[in-house]
C-alpha positions as CSV (number, residue, x, y, z in Angstrom):
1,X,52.7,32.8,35.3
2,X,54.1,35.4,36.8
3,X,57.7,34.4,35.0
4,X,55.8,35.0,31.6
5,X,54.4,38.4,32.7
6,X,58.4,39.2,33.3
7,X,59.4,37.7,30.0
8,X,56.9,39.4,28.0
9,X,57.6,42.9,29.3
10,X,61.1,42.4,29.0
11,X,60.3,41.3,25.2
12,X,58.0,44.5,24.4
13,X,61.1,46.9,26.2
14,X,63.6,45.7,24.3
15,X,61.3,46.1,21.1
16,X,60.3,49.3,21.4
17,X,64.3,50.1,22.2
18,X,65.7,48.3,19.1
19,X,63.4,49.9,17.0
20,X,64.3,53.4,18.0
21,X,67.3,52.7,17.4
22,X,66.4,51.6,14.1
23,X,64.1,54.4,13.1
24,X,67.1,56.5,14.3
25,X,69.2,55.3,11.8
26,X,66.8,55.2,9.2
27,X,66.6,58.3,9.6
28,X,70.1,60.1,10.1
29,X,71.9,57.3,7.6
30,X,69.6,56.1,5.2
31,X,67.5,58.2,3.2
32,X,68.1,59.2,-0.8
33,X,69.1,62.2,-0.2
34,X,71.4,63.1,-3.5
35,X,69.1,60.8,-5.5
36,X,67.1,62.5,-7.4
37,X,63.7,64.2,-5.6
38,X,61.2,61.2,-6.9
39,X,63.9,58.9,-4.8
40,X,63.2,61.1,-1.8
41,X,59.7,61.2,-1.9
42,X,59.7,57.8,-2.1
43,X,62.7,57.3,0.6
44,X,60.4,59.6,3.2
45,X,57.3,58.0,2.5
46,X,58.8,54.6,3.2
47,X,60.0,56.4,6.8
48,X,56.9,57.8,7.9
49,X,54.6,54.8,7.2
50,X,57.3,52.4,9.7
51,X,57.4,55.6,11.9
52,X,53.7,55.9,12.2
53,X,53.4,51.8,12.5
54,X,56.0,51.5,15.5
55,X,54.3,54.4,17.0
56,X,51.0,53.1,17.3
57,X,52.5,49.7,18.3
58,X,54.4,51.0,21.0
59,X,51.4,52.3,22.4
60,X,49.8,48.8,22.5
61,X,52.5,47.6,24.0
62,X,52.7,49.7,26.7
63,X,49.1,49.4,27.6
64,X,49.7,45.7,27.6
65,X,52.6,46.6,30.6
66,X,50.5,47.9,32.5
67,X,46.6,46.0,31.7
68,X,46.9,44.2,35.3
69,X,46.9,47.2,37.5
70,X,43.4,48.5,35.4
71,X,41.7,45.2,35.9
72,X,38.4,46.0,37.5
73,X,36.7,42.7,39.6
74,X,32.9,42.5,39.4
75,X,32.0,42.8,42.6
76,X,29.3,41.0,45.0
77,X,26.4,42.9,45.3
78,X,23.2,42.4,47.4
79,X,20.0,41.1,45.4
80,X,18.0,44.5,46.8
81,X,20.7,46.5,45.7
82,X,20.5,45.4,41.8
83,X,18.9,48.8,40.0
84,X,16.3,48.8,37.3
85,X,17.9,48.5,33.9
86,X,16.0,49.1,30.5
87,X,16.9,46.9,27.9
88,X,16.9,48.7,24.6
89,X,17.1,46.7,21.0
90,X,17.7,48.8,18.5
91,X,15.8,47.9,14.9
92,X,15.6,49.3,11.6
93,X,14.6,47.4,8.5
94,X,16.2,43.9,9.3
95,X,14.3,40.6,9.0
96,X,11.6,39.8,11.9
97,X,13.3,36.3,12.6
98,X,16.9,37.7,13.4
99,X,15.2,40.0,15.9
100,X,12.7,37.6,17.3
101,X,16.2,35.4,18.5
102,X,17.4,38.5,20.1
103,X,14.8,39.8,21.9
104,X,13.5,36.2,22.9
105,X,17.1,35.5,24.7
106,X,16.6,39.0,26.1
107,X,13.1,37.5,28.4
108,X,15.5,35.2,29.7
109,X,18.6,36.9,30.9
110,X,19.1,36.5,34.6
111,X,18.4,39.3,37.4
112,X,18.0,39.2,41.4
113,X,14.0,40.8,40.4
114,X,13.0,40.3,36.9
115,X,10.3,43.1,37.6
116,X,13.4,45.5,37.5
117,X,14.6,44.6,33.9
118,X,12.5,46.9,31.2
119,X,13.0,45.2,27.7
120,X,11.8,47.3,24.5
121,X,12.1,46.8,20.6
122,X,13.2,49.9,19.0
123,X,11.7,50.5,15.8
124,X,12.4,53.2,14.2
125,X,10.8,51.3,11.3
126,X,7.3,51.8,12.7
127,X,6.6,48.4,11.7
128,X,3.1,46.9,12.9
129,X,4.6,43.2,12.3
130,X,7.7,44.3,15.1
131,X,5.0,45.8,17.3
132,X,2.8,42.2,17.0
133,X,6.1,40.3,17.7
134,X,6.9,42.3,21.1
135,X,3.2,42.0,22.2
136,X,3.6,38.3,21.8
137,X,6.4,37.7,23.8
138,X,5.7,40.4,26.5
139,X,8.4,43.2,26.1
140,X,7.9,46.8,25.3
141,X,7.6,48.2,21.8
142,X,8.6,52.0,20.8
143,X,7.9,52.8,17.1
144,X,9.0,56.0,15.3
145,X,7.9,57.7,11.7
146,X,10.4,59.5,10.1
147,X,13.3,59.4,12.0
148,X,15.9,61.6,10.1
149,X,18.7,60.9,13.2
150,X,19.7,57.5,12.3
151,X,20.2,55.2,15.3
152,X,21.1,57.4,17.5
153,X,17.8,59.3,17.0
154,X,16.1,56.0,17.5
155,X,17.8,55.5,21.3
156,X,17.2,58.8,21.9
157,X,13.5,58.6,21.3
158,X,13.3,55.2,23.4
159,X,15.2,57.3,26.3
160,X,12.3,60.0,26.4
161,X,10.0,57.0,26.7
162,X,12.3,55.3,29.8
163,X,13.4,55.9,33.0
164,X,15.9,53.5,34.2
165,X,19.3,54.4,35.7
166,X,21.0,52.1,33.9
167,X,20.3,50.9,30.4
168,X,21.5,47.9,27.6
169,X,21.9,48.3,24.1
170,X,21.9,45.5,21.4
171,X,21.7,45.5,18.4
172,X,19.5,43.2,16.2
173,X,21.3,40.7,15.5
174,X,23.2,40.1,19.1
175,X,22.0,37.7,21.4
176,X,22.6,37.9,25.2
177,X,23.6,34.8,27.5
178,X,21.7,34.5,30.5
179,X,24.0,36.2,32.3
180,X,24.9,39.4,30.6
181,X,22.9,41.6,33.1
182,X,24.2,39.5,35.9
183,X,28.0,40.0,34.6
184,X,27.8,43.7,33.6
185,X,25.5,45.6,36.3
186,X,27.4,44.8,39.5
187,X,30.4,47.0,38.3
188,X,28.3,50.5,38.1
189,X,27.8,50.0,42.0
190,X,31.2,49.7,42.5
191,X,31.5,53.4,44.0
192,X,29.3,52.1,46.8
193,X,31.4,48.7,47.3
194,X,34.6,47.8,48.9
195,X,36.0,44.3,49.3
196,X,37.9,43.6,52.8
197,X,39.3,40.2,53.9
198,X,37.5,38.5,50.3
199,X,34.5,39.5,51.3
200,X,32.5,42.2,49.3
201,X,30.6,44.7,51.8
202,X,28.2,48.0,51.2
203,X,30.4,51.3,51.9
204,X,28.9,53.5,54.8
205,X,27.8,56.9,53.7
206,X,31.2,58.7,54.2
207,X,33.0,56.0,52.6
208,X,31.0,56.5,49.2
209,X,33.7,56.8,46.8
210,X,32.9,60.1,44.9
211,X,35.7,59.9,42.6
212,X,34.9,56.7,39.9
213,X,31.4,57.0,38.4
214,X,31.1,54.7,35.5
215,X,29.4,55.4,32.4
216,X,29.3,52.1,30.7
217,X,30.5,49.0,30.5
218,X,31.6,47.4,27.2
219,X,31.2,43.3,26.5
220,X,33.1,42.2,23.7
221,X,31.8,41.6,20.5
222,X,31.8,37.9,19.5
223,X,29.9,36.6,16.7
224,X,28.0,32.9,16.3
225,X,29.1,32.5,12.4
226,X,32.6,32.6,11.0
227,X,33.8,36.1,9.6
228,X,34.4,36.6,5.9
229,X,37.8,36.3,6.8
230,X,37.5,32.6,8.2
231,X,35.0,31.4,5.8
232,X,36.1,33.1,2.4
233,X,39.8,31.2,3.3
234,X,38.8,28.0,4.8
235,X,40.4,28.9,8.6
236,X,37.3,28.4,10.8
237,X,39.2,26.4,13.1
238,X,42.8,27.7,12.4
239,X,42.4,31.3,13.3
240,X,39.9,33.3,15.3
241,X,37.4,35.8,14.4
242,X,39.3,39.1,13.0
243,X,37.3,41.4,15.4
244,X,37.9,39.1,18.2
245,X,41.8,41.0,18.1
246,X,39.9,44.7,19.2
247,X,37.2,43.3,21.7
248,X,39.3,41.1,23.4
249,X,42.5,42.4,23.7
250,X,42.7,46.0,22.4
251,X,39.3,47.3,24.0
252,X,40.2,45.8,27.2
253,X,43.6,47.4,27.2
254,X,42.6,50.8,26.8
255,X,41.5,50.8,30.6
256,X,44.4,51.8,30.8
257,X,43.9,54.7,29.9
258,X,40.0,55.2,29.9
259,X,39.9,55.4,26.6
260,X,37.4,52.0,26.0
261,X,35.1,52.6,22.9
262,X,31.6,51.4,23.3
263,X,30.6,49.8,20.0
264,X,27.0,50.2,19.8
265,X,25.7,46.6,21.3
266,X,26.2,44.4,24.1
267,X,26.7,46.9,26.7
268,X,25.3,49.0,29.6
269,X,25.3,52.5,30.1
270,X,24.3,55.0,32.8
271,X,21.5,57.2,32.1
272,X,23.1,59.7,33.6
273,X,26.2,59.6,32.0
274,X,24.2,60.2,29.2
275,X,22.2,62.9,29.8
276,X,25.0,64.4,30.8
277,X,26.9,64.6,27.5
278,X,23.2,65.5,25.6
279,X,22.4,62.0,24.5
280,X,23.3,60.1,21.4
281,X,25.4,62.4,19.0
282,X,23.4,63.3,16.0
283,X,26.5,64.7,13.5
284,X,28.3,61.5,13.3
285,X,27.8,58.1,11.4
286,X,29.5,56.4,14.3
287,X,27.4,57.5,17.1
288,X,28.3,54.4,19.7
289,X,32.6,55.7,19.6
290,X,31.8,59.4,19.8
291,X,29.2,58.6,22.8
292,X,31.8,57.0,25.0
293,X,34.7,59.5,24.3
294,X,32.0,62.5,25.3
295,X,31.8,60.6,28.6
296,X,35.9,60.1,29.3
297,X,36.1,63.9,28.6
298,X,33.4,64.7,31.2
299,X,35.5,62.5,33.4
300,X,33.4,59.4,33.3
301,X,34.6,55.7,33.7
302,X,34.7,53.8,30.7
303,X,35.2,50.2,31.1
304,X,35.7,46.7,29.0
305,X,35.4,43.4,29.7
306,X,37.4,40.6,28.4
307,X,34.2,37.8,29.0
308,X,32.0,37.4,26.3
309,X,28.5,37.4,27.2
310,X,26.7,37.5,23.7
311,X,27.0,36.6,19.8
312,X,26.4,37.9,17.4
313,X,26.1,37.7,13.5
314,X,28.9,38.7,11.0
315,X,29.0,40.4,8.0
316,X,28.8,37.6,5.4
317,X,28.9,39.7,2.1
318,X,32.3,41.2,0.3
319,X,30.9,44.8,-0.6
320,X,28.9,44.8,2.7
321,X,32.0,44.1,4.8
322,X,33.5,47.2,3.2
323,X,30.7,49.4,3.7
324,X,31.1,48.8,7.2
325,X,34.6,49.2,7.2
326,X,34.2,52.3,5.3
327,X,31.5,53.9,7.7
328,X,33.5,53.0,10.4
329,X,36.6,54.5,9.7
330,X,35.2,58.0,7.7
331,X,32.6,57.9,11.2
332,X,35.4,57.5,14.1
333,X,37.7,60.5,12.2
334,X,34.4,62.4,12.4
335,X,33.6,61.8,16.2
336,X,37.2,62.7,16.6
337,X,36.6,65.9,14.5
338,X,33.4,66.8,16.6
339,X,34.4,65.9,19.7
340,X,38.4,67.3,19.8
341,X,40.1,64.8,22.5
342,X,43.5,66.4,21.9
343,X,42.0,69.7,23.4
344,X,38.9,69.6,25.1
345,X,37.6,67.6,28.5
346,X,39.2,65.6,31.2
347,X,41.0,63.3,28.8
348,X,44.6,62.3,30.5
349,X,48.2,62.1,28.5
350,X,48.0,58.2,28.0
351,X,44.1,58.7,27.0
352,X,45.2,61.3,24.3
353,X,47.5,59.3,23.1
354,X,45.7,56.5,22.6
355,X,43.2,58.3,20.5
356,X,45.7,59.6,18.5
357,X,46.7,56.1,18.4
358,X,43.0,55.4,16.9
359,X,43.1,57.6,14.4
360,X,47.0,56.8,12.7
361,X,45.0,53.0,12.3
362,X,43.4,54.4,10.1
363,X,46.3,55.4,8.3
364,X,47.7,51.5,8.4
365,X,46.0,51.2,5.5
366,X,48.2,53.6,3.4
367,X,51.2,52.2,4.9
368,X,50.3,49.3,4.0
369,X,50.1,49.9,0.4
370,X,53.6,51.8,0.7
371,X,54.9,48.6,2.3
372,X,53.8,46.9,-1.1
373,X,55.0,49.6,-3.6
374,X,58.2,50.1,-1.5
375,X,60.5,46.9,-2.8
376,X,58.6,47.0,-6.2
377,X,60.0,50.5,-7.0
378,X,63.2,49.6,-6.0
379,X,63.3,46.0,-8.1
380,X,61.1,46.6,-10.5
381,X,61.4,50.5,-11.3
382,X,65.5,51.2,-10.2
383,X,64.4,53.4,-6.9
384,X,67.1,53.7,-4.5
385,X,64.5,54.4,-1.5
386,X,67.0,53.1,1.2
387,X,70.9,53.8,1.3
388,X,72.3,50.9,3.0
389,X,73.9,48.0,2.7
390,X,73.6,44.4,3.5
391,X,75.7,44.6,7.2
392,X,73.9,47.3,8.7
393,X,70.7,45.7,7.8
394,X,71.5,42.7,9.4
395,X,73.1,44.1,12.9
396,X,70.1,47.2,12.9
397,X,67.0,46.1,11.4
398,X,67.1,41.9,11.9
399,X,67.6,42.2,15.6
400,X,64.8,45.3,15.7
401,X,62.5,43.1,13.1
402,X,63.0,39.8,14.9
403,X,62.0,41.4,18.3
404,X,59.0,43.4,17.2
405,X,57.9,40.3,15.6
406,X,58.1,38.5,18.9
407,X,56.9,41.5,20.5
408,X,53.9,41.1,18.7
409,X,53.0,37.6,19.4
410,X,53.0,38.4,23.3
411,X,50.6,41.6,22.3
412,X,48.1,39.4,20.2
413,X,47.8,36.0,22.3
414,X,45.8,33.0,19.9
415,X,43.8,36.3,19.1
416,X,46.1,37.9,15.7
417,X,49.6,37.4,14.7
418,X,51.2,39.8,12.5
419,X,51.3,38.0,9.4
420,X,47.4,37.3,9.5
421,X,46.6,41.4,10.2
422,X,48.7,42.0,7.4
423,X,47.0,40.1,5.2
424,X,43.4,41.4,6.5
425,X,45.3,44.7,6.5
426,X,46.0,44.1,2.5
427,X,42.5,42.6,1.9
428,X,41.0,46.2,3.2
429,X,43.3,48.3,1.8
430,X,42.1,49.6,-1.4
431,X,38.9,50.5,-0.1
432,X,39.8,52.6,2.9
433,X,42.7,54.8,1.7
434,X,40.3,57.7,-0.1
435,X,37.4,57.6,2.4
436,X,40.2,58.2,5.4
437,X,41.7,60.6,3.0
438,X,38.6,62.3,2.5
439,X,37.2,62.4,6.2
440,X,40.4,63.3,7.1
441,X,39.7,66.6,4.8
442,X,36.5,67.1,6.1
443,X,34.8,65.7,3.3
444,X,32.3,64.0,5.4
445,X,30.0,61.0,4.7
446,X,26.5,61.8,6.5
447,X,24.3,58.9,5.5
448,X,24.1,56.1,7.8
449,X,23.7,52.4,6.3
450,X,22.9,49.2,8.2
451,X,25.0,46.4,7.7
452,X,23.6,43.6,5.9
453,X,24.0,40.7,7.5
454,X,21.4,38.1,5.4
455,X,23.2,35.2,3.4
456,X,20.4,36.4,0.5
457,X,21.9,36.9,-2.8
458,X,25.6,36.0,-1.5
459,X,26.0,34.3,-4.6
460,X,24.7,37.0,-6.8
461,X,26.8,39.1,-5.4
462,X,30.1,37.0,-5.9
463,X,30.9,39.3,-9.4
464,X,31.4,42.2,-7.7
465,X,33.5,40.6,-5.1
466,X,36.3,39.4,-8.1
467,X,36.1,42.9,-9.6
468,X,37.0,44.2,-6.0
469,X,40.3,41.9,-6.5
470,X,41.5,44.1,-9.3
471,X,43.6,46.0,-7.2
472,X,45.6,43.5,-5.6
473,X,45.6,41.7,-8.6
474,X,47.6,44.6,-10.0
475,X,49.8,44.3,-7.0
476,X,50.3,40.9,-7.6
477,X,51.8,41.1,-11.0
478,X,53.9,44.1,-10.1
479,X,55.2,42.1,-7.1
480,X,56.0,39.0,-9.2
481,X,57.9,41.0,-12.1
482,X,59.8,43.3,-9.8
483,X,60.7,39.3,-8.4
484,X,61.3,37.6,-11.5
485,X,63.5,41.0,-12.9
486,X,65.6,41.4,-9.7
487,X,65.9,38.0,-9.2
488,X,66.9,37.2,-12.5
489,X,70.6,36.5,-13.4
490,X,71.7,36.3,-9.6
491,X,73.4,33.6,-8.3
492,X,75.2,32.9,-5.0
493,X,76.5,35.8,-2.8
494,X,74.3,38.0,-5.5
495,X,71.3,36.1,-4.1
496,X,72.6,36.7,-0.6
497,X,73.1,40.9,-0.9
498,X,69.8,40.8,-1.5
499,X,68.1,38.7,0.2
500,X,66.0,41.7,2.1
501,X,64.6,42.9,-1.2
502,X,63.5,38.9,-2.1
503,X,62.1,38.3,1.4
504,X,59.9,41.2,1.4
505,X,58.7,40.8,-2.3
506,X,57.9,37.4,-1.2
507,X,56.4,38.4,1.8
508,X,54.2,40.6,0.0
509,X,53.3,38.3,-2.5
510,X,52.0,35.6,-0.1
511,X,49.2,38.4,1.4
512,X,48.6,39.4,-1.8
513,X,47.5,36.1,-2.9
514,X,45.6,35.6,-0.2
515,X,43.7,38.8,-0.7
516,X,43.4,36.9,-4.2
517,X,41.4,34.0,-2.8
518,X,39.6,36.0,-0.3
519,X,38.3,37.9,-3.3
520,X,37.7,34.6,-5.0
521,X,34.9,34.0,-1.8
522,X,33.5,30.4,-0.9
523,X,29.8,29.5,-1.8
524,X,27.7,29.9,0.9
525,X,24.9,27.3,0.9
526,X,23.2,27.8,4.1
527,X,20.5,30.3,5.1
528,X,21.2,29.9,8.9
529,X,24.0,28.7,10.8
530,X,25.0,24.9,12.6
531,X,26.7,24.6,15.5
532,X,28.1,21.6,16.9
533,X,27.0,20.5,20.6
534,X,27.7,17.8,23.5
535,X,24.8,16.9,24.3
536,X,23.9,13.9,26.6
537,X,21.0,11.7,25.1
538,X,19.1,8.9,25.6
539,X,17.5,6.5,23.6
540,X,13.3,4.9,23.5
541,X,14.4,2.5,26.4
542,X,15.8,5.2,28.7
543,X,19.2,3.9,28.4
544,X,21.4,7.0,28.5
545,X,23.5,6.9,25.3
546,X,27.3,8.4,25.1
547,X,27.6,11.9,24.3
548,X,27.4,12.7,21.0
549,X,28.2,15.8,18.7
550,X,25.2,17.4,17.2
551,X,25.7,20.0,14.1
């Protein structure tokens, strides 16, 4: 294990080393300058989107480096010591049988006193059918009329109606395990803990450490159905869930640097912490990021945990996975607008950077497009957007490509590889340039929309999803002429001079054709989802039967 640890660093330092060297050269011997100013635009463009992509990169890998040493272990408390802890799920106008599921599984999460776990529905829906359903299975119901703040004016109405130190947010579609509490709680006593010889022990009074106070605790999001990634492309079983890449590996790295977002569900927070930083922002659309980067710049602990202790339910329309996409991205460049992490608080270097690291995501989008136009221009169009020829290519950029690759295998376990967030990455990125354009402008979006998350309709829906192909459609063809014209005529060592402008037009193509059949979407015949299960069973005569798979 520890051998792999070695090899991986190694991998990730010689990465981020080759491709200096590479953007170095890019830059100093490569671009179009005496070509023409349309050339250079082009040329520069080209630069700053691989700049901007190894940047952010290099960040990850760094973080990865040093994950290990920001590992915190959930420590052993005693039973008496567990604090009260409201439970808070958050509802607007979704159905009352996806929130009966979640608030049922909430009566039966595990804790040392049960008495000390508070458990209220929400509603800022004022809904007497939610109110009848929390009477009936014994939790607390807040309702709210006209409620202009979105959710965040929702929890901060259930907050004036609590008193917990610690509370949980879920959102109404995510299920806790039995154990969420149980997994999550122990680490906000952590100040008041120390372990010696394996053994977990209660600090005396001048051994409180006074130093750490955490603020919440973030559980990753994992989701019960397959995303529209997996289903729309037939991949249940061949890749994982597409946010499963942020929760479980990027979240928990930015430890680091305290710099973990909360997300808005499955997760505990300290009252507080909370009051501290004014309660739930009100001038954002993405209320849970900007809530936990308040609390790092007040100095607060921010932490993320790599078990998943809940599921939850994807998006499983087209034009409602883009909405949420879209109020994601224009609401995380507005938290960063409000809350100024580059210049305000107790945010460190490596916590700076990794926000700046947030927003240039973003950006990928752009760069991804660029990455797409780049080699059509040139085959297609007669750019010359990079001056080199085919021998500094291959000594410079093959060794820097061929360990960034690797490089990025070691970052993204079973969890992403680059070739699969590239196509995601090309799926998305029509929709997202202008809105991150626009935010970025201060051209805000203000109005908050819930995600729908009901198979309803999916089929009625299915024309809109093809006319959201027509961009890469467009791309498609462009990519396959600028192919066919380049191509066309070449033979032998021809072919092999350029054989960097073929592989990426090809590379290109193959996302683009999977944004194609993404687009293209998979009929969806079921209203709820099937899950297969071991379970041991026996038959009339008592005879136990073999275990058997149950969908």
């Amino acid at each position: 294990m520890k051998s792999k640890v070695v090899r991986q660093n190694v991998v990730f330092v010689l990465a981020m080393i080759l491709t200096t060297i590479y953007l170095f050269w890019r830059l100093f011997f490569t671009l179009p300058l005496h070509d023409g100013v349309w050339n250079v635009v082009a040329g520069v463009l080209l630069l700053v989107a691989e700049t901007v992509t190894i940047a952010t990169t290099f960040d990850l890998f760094l973080q990865r480096i040093r994950m290990k040493r920001f590992h915190l272990e959930l420590p052993e408390i005693a039973a008496e010591d567990y604090p009260d802890v409201d439970v808070l799920i958050a509802t607007h106008n979704e159905e009352i049988d996806l929130l009966y599921k979640t608030v049922s599984a909430c009566t039966f999460m595990d804790y040392p006193d049960k008495h000390k776990v508070h458990i209220f529905v929400c509603d800022d829906g004022n809904r007497p059918e939610v109110a009848e359903m929390a009477a009936g299975l014994g939790v607390g119901y807040i309702g709210l009329e006209n409620n202009t703040e979105a959710k965040s004016g929702n929890y901060n109405n259930a907050l004036k109606h609590t008193g917990s130190a610690l509370f949980a947010t879920f959102d109404t579609d995510m299920i806790p395990r039995h154990d969420f509490l149980m997994k999550t709680v122990p680490y906000f006593l952590l100040p008041e803990y120390v372990k010696e010889d394996g053994v977990w022990r209660r600090r005396e009074p001048d051994e409180m450490d006074g130093d750490t106070a955490i603020g919440l605790v973030q559980t990753p999001q994992s989701f019960y159905n397959p995303d529209l990634f997996q289903f729309n492309l037939y991949a249940e079983h061949i890749v994982p869930n597409e946010q499963d890449f942020f929760s479980r590996q990027v979240n928990v790295m930015r430890n680091t640097s305290n710099s973990v977002a909360y997300t808005g569900s499955n997760a505990v927070l300290s009252r507080k912490a909370m009051e501290d930083i004014g309660g739930f922002p009100l001038n954002t659309i993405t209320e849970d990021f900007e809530t936990s980067l308040r609390m790092q710049q007040l100095g607060y602990t921010t932490y993320a945990s790599d078990e998943v202790v809940s599921s939850g339910l994807s998006t499983t329309t087209i034009p409602a996975m883009i909405k949420q996409r879209t109020r994601w991205a224009r609401g995380i460049i507005q938290s960063m607008q409000n809350a100024h992490p580059f210049r305000r608080g107790k945010l460190s270097v490596t916590g700076k950077i990794s926000y700046l690291g947030t927003f240039l995501y973003w950006w990928s989008f752009a760069n991804r497009l660029i990455f797409i136009l780049a080699p059509i221009l040139f085959a297609l169009f007669d750019f010359r957007i990079v001056v080199a020829g085919i021998e500094p290519l291959l000594l410079i950029w093959l060794p820097a490509y061929a360990f960034y690759a690797g490089a990025m295998r070691y970052l993204s376990g079973d969890m992403r590889n680059q070739r699969w967030s590239q196509v995601i990455d090309t799926i998305l990125m029509p929709y997202l340039i202008v809105p991150v354009l626009l935010e970025t402008l201060h051209i805000h979006q203000r109005t908050f929309h819930v995600t729908e998350k009901s198979r309803e309709n999916t089929s009625s829906k299915r024309g809109s999803s093809l006319l959201l192909a027509v961009p890469n459609a467009a791309l498609l063809l462009l990519t396959v002429a600028a192919l066919v014209r380049f191509m066309w005529g070449k033979y032998g060592w021809e072919v092999f001079y350029g054989s960097i402008i073929i592989f990426w037009l090809a590379y290109n193509m193959v996302s683009l054709i999977y944004a194609l059949f993404f687009m293209l979407g998979r009929p969806a015949y079921r209203r709820s989802e099937r899950f297969p299960a071991d379970e041991a069973v026996s038959d009339q005569r008592g005879r136990r039967a073999i275990r058997s798979e149950n969908g």
